[in-house]
N, C-alpha and C positions, 0 to 999 in steps of 0.2 A: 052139116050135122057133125063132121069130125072137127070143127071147132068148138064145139061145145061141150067140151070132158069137164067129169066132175070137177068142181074143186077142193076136193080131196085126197085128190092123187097127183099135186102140183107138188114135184119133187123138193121145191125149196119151203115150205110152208108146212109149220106144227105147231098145233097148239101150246100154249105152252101148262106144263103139266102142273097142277095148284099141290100133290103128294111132292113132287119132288123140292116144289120151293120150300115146303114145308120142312124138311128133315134136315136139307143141307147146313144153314145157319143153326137149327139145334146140334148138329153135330158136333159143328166147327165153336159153338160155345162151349159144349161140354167139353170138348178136347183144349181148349185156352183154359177151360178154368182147372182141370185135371193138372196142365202142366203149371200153371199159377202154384199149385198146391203143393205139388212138387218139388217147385223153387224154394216155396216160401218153407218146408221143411227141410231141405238141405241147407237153408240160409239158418236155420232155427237150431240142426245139429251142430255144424258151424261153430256157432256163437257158442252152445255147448262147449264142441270139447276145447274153443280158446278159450272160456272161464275157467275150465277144469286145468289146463298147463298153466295157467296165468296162478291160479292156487297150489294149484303143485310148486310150482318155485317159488311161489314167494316160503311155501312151507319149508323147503330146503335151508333159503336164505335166513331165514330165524332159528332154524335149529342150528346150523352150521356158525351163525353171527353167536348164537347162546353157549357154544364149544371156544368157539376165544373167548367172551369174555368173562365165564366160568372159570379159563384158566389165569387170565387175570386177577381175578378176586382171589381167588385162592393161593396165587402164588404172594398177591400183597398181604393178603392178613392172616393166614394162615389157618385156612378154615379146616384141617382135620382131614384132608381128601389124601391129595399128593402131595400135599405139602402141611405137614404136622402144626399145631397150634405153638405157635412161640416161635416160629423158625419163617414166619412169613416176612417179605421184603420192606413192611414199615417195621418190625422189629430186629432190624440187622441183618438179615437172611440175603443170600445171592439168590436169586429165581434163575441163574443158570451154572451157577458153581457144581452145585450135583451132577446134572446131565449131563455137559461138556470134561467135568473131570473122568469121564466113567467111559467115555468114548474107548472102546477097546480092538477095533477094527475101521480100515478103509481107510484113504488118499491122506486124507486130512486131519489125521487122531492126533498127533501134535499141536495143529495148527490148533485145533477146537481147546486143548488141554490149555496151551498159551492162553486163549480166553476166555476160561472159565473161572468166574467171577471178576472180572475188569469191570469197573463202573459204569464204564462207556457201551459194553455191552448187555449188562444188565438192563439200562434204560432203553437202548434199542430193539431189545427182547420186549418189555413191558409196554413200551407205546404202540410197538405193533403190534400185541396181539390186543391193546385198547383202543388203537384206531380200526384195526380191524373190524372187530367186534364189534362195536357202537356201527362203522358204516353199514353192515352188514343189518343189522336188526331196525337201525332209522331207514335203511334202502335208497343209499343218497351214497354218491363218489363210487361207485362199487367197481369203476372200471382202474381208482387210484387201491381199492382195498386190493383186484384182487390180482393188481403186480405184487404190492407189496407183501400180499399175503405168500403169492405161489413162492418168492423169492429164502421166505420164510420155509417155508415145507420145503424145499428144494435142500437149505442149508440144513434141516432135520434129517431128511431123507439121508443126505452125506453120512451125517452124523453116527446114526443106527447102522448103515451102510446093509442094506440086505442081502447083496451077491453074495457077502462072506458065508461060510460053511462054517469058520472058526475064529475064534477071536483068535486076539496078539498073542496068549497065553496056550492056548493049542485046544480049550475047551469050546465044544458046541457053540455054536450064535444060536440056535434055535430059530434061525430064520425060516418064517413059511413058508415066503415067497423070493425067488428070487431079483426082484422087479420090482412089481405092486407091492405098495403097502399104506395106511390111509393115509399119510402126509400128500402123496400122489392123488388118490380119492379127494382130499380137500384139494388139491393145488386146480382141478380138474372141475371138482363141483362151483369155484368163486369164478372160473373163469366163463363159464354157461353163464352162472348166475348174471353176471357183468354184461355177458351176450345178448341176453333177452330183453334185459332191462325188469331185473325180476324186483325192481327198488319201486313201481309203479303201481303193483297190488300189495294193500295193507303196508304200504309205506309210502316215503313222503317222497320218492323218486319225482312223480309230477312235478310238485313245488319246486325240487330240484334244477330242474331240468329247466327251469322260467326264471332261475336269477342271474341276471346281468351277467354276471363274471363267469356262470357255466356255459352260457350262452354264446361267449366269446372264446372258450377253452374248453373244448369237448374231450378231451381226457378225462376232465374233473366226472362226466357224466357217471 
């Protein structure tokens, strides 16, 4: 008789429960598709804010590319801005006679005075803020723009010299800032720009970047 115990109370043996198969897999799918969801909207913000920085720069690089080559125009034909109608560089005019004769403070105010208006420096004034400018707004070479550029601001920067408190003559600079000033803001913004590769939204940076010869000389990128 004591072999014959229910078999219901055989320690190793249970039914197996039809509720519990039932909820496990709906759990474990709604938790896979939860995080599915999840992914798929971090993957979706994502994409967001790099469209919104990939716009942002490229918006920098056009306005900043449209500040050289405004001064460009204006300083060849003398559209009436900064430089007076009649007094522009196809009508006889220096595009840097004014600025460097006027240097009135910092290292270099001889040096700049010596060249202001030399022909040799006029055209190197002009094609770089034309090279400039054109890479900058096509979004192509930006890494040759923005040597050439910062090199550029660097020797303005000298020029205006902002540490002075006073010019040569003993009157005010009216300097801001000691430091900053937007030669430095551009010298700073072409080099980001050149960093990102900001020549690839709304510009022709792509194309760029697929002909032979940049493809062999990553400078030029």
């Amino acid at each position: 008789m004591a072999v014959h115990e229910p078999a219901h109370r055989s320690p190793g043996f249970r039914l197996p429960s039809s509720r519990g198969n039932s909820t496990a897999p709906a759990s474990a799918s709604a938790s896979e598709t939860e995080t599915e969801t999840e992914s798929e909207s971090a993957v979706s913000a994502h994409s967001r804010t790099q469209a919104a920085r990939a716009y942002a720069f490229a918006s920098l690089r056009l306005l900043t590319g449209f500040v050289f080559l405004w001064a460009f125009l204006d300083k060849t034909f003398g559209l009436g801005y900064a430089t007076p109608s009649g007094k522009g560089w196809i009508d006889g005019g220096s595009p840097t006679k004014g600025f460097l004769s006027s240097v009135a403070a910092g290292p270099m105010a001889s040096t700049f005075h010596s060249w202001a208006g030399a022909t040799s420096v006029d055209w190197l004034f002009m094609l770089g803020l034309l090279g400039v400018g054109a890479a900058l707004v096509a979004g192509v070479a930006l890494r040759f723009a923005a040597v050439a550029g910062t090199l550029m601001m660097a020797f303005m920067w000298v020029a205006e010299w902002p540490p002075a408190q006073h010019l040569s003559d003993g009157s005010p600079s009216m300097s801001s800032n000691p430091f900053v000033d937007y030669h430095l803001i551009y010298a700073v913004a072409l080099i980001a720009l050149a960093a990102v590769s900001a020549g690839d939204t709304l510009g022709l940076g792509r194309l760029w970047a697929k002909l032979p010869l940049v493809r062999r000389s990553h400078w030029l990128r």
